[in-house]
N, C-alpha and C positions, 0 to 999 in steps of 0.2 A: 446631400445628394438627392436628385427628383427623381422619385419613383412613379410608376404609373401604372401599376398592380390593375388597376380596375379597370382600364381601359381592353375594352374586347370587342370583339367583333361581332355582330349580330350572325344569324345562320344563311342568312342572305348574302353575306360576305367571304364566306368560308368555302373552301375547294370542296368537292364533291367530297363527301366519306360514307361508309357502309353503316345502314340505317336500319339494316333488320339480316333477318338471318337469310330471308328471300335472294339478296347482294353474294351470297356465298352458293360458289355453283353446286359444293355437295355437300346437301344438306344433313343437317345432325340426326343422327335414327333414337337415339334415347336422350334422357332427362339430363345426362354423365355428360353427354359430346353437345348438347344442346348450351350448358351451362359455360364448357370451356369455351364454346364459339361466341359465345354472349361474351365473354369475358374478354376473345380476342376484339370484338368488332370495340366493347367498350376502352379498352386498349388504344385501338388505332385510333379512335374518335378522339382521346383525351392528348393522343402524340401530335394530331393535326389541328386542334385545338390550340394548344401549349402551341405551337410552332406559329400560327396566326399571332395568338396574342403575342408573342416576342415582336413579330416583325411590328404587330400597330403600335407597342410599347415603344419600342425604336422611332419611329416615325414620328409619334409624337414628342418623344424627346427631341429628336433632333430639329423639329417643326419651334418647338420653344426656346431653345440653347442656341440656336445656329442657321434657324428663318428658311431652315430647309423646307422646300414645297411650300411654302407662306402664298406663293401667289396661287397655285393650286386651292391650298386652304380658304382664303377668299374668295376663288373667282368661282367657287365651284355654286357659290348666291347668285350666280349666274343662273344656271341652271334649275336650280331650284324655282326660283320665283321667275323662271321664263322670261329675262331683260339681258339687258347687257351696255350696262353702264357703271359695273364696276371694275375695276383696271387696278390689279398690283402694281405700286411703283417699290423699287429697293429702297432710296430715301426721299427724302421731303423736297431735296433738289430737284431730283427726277420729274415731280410732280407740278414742280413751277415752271422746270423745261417745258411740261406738256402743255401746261397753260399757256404760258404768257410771254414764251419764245417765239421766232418770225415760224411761220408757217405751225404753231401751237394749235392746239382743238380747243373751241371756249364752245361747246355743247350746252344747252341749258341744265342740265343735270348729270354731275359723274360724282362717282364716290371713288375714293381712291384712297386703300390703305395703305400705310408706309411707312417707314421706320425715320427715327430723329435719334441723331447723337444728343445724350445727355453728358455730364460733366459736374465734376465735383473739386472744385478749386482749394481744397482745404487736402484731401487727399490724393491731389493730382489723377485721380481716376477718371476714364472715360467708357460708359458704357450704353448700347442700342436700345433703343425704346421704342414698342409699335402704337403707332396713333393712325388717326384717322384723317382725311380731308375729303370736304365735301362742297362740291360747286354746282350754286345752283341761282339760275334768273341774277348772275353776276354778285352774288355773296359767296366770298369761300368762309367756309364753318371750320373749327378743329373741334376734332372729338380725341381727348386725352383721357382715358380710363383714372388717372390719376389726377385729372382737377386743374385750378391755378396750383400755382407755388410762384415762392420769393424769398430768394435764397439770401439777400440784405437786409431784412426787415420782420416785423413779427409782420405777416399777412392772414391771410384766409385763415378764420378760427384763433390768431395769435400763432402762428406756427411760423419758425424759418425753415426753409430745407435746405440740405444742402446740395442735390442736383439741381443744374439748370441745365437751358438746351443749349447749344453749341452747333450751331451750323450755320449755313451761309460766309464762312469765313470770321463768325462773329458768335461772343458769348452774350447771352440773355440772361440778367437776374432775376425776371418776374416775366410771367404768361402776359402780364399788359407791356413791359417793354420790348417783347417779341411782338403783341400785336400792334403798337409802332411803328416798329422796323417795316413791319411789312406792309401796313396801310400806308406809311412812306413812301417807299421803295418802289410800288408798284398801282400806285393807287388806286385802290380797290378798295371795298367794303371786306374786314375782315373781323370774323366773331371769335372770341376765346371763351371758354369756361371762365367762370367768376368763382367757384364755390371747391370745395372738395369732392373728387371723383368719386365714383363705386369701388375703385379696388380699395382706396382708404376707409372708405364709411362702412363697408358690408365686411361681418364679424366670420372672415374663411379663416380655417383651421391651419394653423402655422403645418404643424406633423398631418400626414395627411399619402393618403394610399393613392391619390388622386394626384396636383402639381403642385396645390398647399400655397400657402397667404404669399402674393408679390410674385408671382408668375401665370399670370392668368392675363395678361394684356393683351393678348391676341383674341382669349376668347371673349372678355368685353367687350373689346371691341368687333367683333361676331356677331355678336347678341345687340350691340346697339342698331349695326347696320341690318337684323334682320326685324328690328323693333320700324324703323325706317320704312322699310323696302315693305312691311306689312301693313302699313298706316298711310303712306304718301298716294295721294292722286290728286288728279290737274288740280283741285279746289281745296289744298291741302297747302296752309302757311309752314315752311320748314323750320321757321324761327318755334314753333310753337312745339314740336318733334324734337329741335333744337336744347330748349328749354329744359324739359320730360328725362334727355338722357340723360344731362348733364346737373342737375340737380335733384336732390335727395327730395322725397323718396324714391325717385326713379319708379314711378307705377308700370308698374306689365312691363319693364323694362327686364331686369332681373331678377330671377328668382331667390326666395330667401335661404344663406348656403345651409350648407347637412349639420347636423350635431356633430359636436368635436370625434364621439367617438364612434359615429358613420364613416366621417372622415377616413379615419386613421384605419378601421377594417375594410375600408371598399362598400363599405354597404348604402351607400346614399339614396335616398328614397323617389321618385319620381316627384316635379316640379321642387327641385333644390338645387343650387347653382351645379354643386357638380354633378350630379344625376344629369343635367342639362350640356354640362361640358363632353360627357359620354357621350350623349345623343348627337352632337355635333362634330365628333372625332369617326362614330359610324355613319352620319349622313355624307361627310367628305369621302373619309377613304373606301368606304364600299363605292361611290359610287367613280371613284377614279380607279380603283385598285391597284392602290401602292405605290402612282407612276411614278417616275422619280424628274425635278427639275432641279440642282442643285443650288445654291449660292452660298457661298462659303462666308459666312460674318459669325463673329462672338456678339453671343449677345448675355447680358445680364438679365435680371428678375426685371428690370423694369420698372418697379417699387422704387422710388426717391425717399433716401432717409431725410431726417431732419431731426435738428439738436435743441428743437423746442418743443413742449407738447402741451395741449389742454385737455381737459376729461373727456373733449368731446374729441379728442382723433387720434388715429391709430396705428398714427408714423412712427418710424420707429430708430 
């Protein structure tokens, strides 16, 4: 089960609470009545505390499990970087609707995050996965926190997985026979990942007070599009941005995660992934407070296993 212990609210987020003894209209006459009211106010502080961090613990759970306020969580890089050319779609269809249907937008630049059925034919399983699309000067990019895969073959690093994506009416066994399909189908210049993603290659703590190893896809994908959104202007190749998130080392892309047992107390340090994931759960919801936009979907980790492994990767 995911916990999310560490997640809290900055004081900028937090309802009005009594901050000194000045807030208490009769004030304490000796050291005795001075101590109990310190005690009440520390009291009340800690019950509207505790009651915050509930509701952003929730929020964030439900943001990861079930994609609630996903387009919230996104769009709110809106805001931030002062543009607005990022657009939540629910899935990847959505997303080719907007494109490349009659009366479609082909803008020179939109980022668009989104979720992809993945599938696992060996276990009949099917579960949701958040990636990215990115259109820009008529190349759509995919940014997959998890990399290529190919689910028939030893591929990338000698690995088979066993998710693949599953949409369009059609199963994909490998990130290149999807971008077929789709350079096919619509023809268009379209980029895939070649290599193993960040959620694969970066050593996050399975146990963990934070969302822990194979659910973190939203926030990858977060962090690439604010690496993006911080690096792009008119003289700026996106192939070259392209490249950076999508292959290791990923510089200044993301941060190196917390020691296992930062992890697992909450305690992660600044500039470490989850320290960074905190940072991005207070810069959204403070700055929306709490709103709610619902869309009801199951979703899994996200993480694709695979039934083959080399020293260097850390499917599992």
């Amino acid at each position: 089960m995911v916990e999310f212990n560490a997640y809290k609210l900055t004081t900028k987020g937090k309802p009005n609470v009594v901050k000194s003894n000045r807030d208490i209209k009769a004030k304490p006459k000796t050291k005795h009545t001075r101590r109990i009211a310190q005690n009440r106010i520390d009291s009340l502080n800690n019950t509207v505390e505790n009651l915050v961090n509930d509701n952003i613990n929730n929020t964030v759970e439900n943001l990861v499990n079930s994609d609630i306020n996903a387009n919230i969580f996104f769009e709110t890089l809106n805001r931030i970087f002062h543009t607005e050319i990022i657009f939540y779609k629910n899935t990847i269809e959505d997303v080719f609707s907007d494109l490349f249907t009659s009366g479609g937008s082909r803008e020179q630049f939109k980022i668009f995050p989104t979720t992809i059925s993945i599938h696992n034919q060996i276990d009949n399983e099917t579960s949701t996965h958040s990636i990215v699309l990115i259109w820009n000067n008529d190349i759509l990019y995919l940014y997959d926190p998890n990399g290529a895969y190919n689910t028939q073959e030893p591929g990338v690093q000698g690995m088979i997985q066993e998710y693949g994506y599953s949409c369009f009416g059609q199963y994909f066994n490998s990130t290149l026979e999807f971008q077929n399909y789709i350079t096919n189908n619509y023809n268009i210049d379209f980029r895939v990942p070649l290599n193993l993603g960040a959620q694969y290659l970066l050593k996050i703590a399975t146990e963990s007070s934070y969302i822990g190893d194979g659910g973190y896809c939203m926030f990858f994908n977060y962090m690439a599009i604010e690496y993006i959104l911080r690096n792009y202007n008119n003289n700026t190749n996106l192939q070259d941005l392209y490249i950076t998130i999508t292959t290791s080392p990923f510089s200044n892309v993301f941060p190196k995660p917390a020691s296992k047992m930062a992890a697992l107390n909450g305690t992660a340090r600044p500039n470490t992934f989850e320290w960074e994931t905190n940072r991005i759960v207070n810069d959204v919801f403070n700055m929306y407070g709490g709103k709610k936009n619902r869309s009801k979907r199951q979703r899994g980790s996200g993480k694709r296993k695979s039934k083959r492994k080399t020293r260097k990767s850390r499917r599992k």
